[in-house]
LUMDREN-993551 format. One record per atom (N, C-alpha, C, O, CB): residue number from 1; residue in one letter; atom name; x, y, z. Coordinates in steps of 0.02 Angstrom, whole numbers. Glycine has a CB too. Example, Ala and Ser with C-alpha at 12.3 -4.5 7.8 and 13.67 -1.06 7.14 Angstrom:
<sites>
SITE resi resn name     xx     yy     zz
SITE    1    a    N    660   -284    390
SITE    1    a   CA    615   -225    390
SITE    1    a    C    660   -165    390
SITE    1    a    O    712   -166    423
SITE    1    a   CB    565   -224    452
SITE    2    s    N    642   -112    354
SITE    2    s   CA    684    -53    357
SITE    2    s    C    645      2    394
SITE    2    s    O    670     57    402
SITE    2    s   CB    704    -30    286
</sites>
This chain:
<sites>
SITE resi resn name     xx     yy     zz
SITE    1    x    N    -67   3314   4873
SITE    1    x   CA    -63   3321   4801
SITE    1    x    C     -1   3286   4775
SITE    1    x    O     49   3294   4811
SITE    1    x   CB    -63   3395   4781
SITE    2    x    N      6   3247   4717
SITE    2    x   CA     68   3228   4671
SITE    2    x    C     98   3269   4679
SITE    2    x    O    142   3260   4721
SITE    2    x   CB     66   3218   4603
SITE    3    x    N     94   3345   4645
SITE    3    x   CA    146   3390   4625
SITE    3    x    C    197   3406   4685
SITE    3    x    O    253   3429   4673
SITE    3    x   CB    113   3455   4599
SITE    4    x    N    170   3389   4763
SITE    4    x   CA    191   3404   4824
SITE    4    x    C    233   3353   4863
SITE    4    x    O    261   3362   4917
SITE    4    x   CB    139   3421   4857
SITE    5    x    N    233   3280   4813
SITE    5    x   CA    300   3255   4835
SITE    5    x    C    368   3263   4843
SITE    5    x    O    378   3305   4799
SITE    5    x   CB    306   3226   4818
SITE    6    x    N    417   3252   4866
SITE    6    x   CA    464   3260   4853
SITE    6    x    C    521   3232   4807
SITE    6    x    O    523   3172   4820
SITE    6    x   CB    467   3262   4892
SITE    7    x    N    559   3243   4770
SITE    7    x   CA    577   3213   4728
SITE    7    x    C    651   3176   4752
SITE    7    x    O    698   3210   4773
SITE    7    x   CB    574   3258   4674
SITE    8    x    N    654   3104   4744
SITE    8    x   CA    701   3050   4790
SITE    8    x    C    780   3073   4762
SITE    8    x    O    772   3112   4715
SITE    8    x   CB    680   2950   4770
SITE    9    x    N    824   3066   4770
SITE    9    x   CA    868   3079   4752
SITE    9    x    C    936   3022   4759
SITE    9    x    O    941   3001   4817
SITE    9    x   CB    867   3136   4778
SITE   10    x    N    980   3000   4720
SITE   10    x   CA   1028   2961   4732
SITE   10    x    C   1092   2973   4708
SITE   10    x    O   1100   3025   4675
SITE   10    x   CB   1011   2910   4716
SITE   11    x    N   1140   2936   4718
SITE   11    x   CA   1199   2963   4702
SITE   11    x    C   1232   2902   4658
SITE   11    x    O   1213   2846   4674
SITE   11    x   CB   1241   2987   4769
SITE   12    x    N   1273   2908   4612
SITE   12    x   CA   1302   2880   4562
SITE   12    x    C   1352   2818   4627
SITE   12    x    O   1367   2814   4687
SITE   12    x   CB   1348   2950   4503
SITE   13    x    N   1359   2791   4577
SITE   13    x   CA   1399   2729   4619
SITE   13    x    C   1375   2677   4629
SITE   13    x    O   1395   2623   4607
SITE   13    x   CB   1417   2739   4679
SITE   14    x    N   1305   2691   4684
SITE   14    x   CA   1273   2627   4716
SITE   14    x    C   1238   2601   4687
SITE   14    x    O   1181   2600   4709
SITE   14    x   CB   1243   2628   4766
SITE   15    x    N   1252   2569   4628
SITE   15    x   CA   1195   2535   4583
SITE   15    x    C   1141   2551   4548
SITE   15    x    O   1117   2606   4561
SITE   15    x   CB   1169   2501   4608
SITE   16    x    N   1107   2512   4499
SITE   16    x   CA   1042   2547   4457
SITE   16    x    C   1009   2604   4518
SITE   16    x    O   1008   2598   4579
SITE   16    x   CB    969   2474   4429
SITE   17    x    N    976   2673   4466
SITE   17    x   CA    934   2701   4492
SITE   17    x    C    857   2669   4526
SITE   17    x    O    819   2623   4512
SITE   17    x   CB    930   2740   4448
SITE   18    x    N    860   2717   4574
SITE   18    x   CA    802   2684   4596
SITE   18    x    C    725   2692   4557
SITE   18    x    O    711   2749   4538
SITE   18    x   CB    799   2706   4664
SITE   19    x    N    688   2652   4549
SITE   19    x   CA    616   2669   4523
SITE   19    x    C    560   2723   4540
SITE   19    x    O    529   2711   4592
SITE   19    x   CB    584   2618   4534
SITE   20    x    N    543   2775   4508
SITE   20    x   CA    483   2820   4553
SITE   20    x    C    432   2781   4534
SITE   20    x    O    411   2781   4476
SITE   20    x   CB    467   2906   4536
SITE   21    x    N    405   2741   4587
SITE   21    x   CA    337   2715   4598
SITE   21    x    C    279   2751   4572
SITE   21    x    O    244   2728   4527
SITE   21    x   CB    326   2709   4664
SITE   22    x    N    272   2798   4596
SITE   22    x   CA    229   2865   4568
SITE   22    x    C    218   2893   4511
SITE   22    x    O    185   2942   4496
SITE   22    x   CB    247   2912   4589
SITE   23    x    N    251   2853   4479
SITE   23    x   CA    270   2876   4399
SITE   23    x    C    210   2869   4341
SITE   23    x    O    211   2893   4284
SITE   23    x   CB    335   2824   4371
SITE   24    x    N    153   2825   4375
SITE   24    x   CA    100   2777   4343
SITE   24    x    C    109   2732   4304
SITE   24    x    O    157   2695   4308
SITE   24    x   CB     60   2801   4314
SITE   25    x    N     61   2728   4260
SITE   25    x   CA     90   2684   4210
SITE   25    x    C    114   2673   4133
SITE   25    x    O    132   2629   4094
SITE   25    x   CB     59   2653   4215
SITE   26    x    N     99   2765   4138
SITE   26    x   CA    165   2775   4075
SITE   26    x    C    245   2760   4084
SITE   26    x    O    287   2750   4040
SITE   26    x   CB    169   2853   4054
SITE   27    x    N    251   2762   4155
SITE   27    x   CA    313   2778   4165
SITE   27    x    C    364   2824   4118
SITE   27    x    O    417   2802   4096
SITE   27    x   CB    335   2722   4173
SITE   28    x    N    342   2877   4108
SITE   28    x   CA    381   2925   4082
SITE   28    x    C    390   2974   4150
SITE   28    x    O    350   2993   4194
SITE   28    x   CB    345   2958   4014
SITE   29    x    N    474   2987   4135
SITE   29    x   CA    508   3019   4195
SITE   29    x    C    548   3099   4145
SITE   29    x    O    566   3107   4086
SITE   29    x   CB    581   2946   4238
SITE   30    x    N    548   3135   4192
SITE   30    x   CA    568   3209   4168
SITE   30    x    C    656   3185   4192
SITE   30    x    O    673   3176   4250
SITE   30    x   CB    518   3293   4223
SITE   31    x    N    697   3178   4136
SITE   31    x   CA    766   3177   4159
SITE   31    x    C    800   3216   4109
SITE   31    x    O    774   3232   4056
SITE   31    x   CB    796   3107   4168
SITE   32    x    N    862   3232   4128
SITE   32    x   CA    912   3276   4100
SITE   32    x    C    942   3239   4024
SITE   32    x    O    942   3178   4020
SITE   32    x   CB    974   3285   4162
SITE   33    x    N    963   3275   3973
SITE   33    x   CA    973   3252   3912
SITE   33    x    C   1053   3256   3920
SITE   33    x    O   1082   3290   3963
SITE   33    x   CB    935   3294   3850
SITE   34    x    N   1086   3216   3870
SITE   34    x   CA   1156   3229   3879
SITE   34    x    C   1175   3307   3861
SITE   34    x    O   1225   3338   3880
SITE   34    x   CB   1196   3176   3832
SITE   35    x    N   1133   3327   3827
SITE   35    x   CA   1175   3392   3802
SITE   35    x    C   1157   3455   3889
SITE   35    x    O   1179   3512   3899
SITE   35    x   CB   1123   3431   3696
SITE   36    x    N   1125   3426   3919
SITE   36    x   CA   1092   3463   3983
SITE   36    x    C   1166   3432   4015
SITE   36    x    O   1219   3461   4020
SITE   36    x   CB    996   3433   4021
SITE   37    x    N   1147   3359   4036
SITE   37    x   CA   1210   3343   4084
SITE   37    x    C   1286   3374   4074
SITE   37    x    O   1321   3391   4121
SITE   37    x   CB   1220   3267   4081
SITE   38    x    N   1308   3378   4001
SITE   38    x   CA   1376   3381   3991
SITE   38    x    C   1379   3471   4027
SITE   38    x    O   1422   3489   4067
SITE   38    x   CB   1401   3363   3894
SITE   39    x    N   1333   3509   4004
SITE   39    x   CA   1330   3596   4046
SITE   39    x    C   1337   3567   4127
SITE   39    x    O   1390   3560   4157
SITE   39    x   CB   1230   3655   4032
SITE   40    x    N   1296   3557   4143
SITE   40    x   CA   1308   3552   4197
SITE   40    x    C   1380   3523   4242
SITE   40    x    O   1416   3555   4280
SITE   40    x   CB   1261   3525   4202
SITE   41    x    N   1383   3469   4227
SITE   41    x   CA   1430   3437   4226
SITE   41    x    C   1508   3491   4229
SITE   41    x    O   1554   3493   4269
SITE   41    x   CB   1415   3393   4164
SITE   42    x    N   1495   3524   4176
SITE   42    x   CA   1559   3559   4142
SITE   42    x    C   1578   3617   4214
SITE   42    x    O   1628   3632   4247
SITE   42    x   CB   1533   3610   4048
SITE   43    x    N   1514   3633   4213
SITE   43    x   CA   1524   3675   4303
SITE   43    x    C   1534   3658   4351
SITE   43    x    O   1564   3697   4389
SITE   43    x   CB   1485   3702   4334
SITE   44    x    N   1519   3604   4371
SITE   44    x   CA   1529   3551   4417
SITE   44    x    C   1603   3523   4434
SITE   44    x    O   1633   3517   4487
SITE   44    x   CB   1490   3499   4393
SITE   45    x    N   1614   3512   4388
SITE   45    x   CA   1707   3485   4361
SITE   45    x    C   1745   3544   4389
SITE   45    x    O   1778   3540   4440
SITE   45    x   CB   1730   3480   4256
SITE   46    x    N   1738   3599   4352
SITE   46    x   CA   1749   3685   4389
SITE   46    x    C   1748   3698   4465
SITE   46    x    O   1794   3728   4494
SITE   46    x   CB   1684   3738   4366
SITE   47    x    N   1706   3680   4488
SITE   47    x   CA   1690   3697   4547
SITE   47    x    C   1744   3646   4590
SITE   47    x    O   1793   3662   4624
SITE   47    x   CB   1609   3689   4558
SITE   48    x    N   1712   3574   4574
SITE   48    x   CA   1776   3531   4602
SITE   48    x    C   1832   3541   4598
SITE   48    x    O   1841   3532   4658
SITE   48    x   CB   1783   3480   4584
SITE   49    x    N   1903   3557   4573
SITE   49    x   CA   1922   3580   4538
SITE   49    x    C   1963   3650   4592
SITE   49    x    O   2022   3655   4609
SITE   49    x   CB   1868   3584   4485
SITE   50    x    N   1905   3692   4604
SITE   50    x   CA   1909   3744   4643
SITE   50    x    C   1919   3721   4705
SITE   50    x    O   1955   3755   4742
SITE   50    x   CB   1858   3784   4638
SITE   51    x    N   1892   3663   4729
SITE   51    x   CA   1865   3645   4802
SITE   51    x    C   1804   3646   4817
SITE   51    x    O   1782   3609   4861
SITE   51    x   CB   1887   3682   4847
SITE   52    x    N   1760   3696   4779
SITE   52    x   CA   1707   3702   4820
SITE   52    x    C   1664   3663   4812
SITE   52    x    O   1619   3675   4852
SITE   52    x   CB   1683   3753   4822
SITE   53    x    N   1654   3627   4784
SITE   53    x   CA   1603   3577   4788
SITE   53    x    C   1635   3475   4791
SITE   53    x    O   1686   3454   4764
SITE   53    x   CB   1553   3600   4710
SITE   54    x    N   1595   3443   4823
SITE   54    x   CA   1626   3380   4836
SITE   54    x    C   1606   3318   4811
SITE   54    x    O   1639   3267   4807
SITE   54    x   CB   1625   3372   4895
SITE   55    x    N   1529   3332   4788
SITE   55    x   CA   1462   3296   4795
SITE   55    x    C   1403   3301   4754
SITE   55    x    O   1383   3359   4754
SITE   55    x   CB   1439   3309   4849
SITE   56    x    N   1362   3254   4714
SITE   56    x   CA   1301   3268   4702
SITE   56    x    C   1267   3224   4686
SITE   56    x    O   1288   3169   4666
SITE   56    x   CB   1294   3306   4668
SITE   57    x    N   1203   3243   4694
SITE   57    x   CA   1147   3159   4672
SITE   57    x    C   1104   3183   4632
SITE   57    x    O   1080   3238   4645
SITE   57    x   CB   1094   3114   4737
SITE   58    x    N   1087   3155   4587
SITE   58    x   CA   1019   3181   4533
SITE   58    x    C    952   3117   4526
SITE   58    x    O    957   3056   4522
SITE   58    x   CB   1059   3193   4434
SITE   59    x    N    892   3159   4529
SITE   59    x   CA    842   3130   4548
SITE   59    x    C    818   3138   4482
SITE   59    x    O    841   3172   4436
SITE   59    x   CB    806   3152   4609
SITE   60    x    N    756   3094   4483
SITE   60    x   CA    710   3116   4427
SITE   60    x    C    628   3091   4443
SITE   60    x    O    620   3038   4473
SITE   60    x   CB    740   3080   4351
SITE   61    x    N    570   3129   4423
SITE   61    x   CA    520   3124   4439
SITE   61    x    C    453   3127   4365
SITE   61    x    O    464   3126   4305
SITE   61    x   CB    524   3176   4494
SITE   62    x    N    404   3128   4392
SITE   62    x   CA    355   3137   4339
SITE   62    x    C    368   3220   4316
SITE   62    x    O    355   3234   4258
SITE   62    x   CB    270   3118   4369
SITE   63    x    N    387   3259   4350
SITE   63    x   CA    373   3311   4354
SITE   63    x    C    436   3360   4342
SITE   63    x    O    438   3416   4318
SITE   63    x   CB    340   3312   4408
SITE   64    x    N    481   3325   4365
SITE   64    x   CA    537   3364   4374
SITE   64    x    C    593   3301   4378
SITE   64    x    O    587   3243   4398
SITE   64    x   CB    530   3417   4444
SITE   65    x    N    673   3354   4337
SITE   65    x   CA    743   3315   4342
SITE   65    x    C    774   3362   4414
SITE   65    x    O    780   3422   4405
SITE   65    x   CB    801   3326   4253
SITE   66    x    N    781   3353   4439
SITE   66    x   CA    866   3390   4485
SITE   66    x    C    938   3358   4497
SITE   66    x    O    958   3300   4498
SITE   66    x   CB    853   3403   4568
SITE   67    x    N    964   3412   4504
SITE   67    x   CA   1031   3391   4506
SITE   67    x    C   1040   3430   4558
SITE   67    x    O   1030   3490   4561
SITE   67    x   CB   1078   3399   4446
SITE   68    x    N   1066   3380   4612
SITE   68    x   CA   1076   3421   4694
SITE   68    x    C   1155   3414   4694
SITE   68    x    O   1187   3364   4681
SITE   68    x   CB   1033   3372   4780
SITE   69    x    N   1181   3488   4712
SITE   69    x   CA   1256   3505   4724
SITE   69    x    C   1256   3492   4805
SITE   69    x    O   1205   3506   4837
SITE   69    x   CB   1281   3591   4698
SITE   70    x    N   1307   3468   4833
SITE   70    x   CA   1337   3459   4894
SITE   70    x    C   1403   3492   4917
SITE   70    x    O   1453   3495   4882
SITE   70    x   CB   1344   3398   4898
SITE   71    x    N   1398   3516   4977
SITE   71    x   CA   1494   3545   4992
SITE   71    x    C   1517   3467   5031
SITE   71    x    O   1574   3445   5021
SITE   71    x   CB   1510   3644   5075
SITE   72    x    N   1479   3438   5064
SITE   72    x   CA   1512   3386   5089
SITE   72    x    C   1428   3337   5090
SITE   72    x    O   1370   3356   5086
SITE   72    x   CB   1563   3408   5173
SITE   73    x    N   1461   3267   5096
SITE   73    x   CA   1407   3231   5080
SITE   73    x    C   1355   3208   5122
SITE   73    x    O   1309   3172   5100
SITE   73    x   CB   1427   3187   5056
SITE   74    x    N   1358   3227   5186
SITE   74    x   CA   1335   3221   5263
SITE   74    x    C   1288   3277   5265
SITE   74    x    O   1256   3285   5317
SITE   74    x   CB   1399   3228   5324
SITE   75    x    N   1277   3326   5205
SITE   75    x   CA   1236   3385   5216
SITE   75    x    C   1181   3386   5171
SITE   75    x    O   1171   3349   5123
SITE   75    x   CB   1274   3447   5210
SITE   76    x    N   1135   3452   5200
SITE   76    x   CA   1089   3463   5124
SITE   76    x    C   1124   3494   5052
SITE   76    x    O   1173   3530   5043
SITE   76    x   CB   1026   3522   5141
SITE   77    x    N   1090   3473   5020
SITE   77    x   CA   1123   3506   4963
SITE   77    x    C   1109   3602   4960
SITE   77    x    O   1065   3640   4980
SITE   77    x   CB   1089   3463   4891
SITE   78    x    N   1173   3608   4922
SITE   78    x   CA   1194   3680   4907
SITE   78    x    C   1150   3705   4893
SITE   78    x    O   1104   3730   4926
SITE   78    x   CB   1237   3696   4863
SITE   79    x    N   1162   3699   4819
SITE   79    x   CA   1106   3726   4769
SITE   79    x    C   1073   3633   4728
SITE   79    x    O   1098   3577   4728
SITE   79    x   CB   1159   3799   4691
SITE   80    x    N   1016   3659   4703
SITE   80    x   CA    996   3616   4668
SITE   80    x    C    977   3643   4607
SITE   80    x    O    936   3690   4613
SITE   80    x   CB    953   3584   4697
SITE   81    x    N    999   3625   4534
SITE   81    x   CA    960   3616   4468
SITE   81    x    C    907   3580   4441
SITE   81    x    O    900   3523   4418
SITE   81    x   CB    992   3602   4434
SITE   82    x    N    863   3641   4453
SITE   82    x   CA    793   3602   4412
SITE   82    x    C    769   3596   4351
SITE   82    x    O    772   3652   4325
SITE   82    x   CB    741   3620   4429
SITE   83    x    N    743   3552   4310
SITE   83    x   CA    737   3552   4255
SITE   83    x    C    636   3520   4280
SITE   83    x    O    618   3474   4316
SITE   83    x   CB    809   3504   4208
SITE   84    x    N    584   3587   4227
SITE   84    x   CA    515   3578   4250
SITE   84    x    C    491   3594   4182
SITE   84    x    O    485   3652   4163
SITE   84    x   CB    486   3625   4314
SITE   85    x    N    472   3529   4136
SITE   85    x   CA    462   3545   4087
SITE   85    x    C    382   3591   4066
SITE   85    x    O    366   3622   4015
SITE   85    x   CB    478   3487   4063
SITE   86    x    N    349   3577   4125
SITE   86    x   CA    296   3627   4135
SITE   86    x    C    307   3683   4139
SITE   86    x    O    255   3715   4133
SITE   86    x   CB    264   3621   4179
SITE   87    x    N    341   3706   4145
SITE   87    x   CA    384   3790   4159
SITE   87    x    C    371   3807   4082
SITE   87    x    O    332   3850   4063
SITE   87    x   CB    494   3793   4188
SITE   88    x    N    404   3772   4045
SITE   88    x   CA    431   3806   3977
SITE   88    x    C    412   3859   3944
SITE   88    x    O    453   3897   3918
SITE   88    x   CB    428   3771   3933
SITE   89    x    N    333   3869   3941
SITE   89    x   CA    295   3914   3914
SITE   89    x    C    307   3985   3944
SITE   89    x    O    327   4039   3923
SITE   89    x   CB    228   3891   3922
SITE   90    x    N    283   3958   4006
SITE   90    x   CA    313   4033   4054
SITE   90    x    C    379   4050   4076
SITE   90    x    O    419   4053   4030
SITE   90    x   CB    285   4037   4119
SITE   91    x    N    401   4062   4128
SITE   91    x   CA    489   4067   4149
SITE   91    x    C    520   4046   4125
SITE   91    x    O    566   4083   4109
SITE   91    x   CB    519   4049   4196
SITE   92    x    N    526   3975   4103
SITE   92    x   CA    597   3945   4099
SITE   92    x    C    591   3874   4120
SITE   92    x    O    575   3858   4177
SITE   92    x   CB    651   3982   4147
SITE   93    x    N    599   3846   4090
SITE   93    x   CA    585   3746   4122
SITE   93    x    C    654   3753   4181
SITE   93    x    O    660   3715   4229
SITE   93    x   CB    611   3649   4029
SITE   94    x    N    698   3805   4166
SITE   94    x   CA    757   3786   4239
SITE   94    x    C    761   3831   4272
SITE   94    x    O    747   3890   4260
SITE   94    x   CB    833   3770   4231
SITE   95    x    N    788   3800   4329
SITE   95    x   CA    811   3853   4401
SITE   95    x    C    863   3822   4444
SITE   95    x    O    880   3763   4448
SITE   95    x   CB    743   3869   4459
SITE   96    x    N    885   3876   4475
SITE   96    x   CA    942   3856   4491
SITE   96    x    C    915   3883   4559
SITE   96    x    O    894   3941   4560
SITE   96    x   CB   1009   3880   4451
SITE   97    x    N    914   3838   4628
SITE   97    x   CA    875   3838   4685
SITE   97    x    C    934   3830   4752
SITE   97    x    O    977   3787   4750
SITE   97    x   CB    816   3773   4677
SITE   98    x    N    929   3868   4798
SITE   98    x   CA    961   3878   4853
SITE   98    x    C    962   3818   4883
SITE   98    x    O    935   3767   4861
SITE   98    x   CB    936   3925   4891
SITE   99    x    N   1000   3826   4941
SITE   99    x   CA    973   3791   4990
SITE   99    x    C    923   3814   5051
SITE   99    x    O    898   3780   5096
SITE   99    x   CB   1022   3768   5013
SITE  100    x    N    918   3871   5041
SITE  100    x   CA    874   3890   5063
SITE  100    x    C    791   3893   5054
SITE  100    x    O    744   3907   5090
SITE  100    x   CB    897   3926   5063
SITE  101    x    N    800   3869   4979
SITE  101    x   CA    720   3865   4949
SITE  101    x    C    717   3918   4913
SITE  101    x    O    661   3931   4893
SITE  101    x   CB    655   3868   5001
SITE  102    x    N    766   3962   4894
SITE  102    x   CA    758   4046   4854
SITE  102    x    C    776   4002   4800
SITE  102    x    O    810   3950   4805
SITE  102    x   CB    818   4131   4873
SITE  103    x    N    743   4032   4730
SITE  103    x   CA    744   4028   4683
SITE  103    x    C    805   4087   4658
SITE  103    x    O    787   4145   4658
SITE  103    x   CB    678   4026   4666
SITE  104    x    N    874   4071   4636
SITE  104    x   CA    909   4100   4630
SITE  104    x    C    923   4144   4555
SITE  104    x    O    949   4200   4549
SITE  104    x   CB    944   4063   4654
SITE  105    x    N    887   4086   4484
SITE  105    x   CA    892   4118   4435
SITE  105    x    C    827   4044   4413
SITE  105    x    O    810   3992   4441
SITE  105    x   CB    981   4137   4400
SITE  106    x    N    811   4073   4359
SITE  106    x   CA    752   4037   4299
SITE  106    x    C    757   4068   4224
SITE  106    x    O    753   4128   4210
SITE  106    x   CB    662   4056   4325
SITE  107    x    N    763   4027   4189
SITE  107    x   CA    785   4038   4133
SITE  107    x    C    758   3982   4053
SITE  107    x    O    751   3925   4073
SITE  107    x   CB    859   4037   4155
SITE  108    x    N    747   3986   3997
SITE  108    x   CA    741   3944   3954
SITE  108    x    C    844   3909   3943
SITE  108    x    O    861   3851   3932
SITE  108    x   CB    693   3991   3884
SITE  109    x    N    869   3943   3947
SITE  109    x   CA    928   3924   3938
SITE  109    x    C    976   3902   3984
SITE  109    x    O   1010   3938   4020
SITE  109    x   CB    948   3962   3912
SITE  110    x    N    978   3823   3981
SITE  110    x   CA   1019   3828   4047
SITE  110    x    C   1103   3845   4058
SITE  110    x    O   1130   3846   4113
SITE  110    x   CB   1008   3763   4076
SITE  111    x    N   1133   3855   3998
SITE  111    x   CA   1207   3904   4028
SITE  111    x    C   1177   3954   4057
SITE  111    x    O   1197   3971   4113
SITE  111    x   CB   1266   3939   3970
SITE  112    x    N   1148   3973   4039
SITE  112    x   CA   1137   4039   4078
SITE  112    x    C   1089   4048   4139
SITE  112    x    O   1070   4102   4162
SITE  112    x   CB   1115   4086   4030
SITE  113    x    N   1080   4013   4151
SITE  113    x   CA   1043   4006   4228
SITE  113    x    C   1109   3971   4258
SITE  113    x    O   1133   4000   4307
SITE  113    x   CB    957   3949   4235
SITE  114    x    N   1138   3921   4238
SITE  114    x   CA   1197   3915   4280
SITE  114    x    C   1248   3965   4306
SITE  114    x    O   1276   3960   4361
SITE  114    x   CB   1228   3879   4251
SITE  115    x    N   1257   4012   4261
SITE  115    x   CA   1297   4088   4281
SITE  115    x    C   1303   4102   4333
SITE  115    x    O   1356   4113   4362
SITE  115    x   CB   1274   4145   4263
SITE  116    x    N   1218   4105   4365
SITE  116    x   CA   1231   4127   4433
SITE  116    x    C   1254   4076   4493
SITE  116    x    O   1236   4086   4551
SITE  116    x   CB   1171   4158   4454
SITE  117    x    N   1301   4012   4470
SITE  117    x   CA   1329   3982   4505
SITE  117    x    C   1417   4005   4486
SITE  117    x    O   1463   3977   4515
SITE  117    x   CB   1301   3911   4497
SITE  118    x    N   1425   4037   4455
SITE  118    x   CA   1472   4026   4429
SITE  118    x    C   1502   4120   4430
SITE  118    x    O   1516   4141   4374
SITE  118    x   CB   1455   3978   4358
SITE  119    x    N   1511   4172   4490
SITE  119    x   CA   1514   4228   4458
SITE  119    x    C   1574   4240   4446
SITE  119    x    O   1614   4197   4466
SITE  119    x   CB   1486   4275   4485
SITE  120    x    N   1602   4303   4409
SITE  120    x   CA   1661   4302   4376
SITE  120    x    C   1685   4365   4433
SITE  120    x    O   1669   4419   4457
SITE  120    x   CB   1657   4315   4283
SITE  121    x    N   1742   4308   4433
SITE  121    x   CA   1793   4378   4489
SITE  121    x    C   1822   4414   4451
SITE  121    x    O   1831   4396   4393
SITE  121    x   CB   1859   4358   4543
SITE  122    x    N   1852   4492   4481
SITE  122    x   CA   1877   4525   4449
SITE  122    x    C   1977   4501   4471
SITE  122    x    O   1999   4485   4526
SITE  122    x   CB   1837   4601   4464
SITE  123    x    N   2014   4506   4406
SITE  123    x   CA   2067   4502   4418
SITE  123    x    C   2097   4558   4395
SITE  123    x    O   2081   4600   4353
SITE  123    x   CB   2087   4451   4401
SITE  124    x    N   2166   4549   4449
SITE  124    x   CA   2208   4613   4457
SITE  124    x    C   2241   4600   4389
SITE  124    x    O   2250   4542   4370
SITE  124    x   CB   2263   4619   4530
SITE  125    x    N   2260   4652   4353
SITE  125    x   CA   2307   4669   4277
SITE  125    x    C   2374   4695   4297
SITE  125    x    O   2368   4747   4328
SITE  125    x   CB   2270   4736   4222
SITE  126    x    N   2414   4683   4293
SITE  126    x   CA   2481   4725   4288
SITE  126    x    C   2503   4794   4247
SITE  126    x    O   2560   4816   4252
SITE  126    x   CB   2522   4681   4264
</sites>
């Protein structure tokens, strides 16, 4: 099935994105909007920042955008952000996906599906 490909993924730097072949011949691709990238992004910066994250590549498909987080670049990715504009009606066009394949949060809003990348420690008060 289409829907059961996998979606290619690349990383900023190495030149134009690559083409999804698969795309037909609308070539219309499900990708992230700036006002999507700059959220994301904004956590991302955070995280770097922290240390914990090093890395990421964002794909885009007929079907679906992701944005794959990395701790180092030799690995699978962390978590991945999905953006499924088929979702919308029901759950949430986003999710925020393990590396394990668990669906960690789904949401119409994506600050707030990002949250659960992001939890808030408690700090000590004087």
């Amino acid at each position: 099935m289409a829907d059961d490909q996998p979606i290619q993924l690349f990383r900023g730097g190495n030149g134009p994105a690559p083409r999804d072949t698969d795309a037909g011949d609308s070539g219309e691709q499900v990708m992230f909007d700036r006002r999507e990238l700059n959220t994301i992004l904004d956590m991302y910066g955070r995280k770097v920042a922290q240390g914990e994250w090093r890395d990421y590549a964002i794909g885009a498909g007929r079907n679906s955008a992701v944005f794959a987080i990395f701790r180092h670049s030799a690995e699978a990715p962390l978590y991945r952000v999905e953006k499924r504009p088929d979702l919308r009606n029901r759950q949430g066009m986003y999710s925020v996906i393990a590396m394990t394949g668990q669906i960690l949060k789904r949401g119409h809003d994506l600050a707030q599906v990002l949250r659960v990348l992001d939890p808030r420690r408690p700090q000590l008060v004087d």
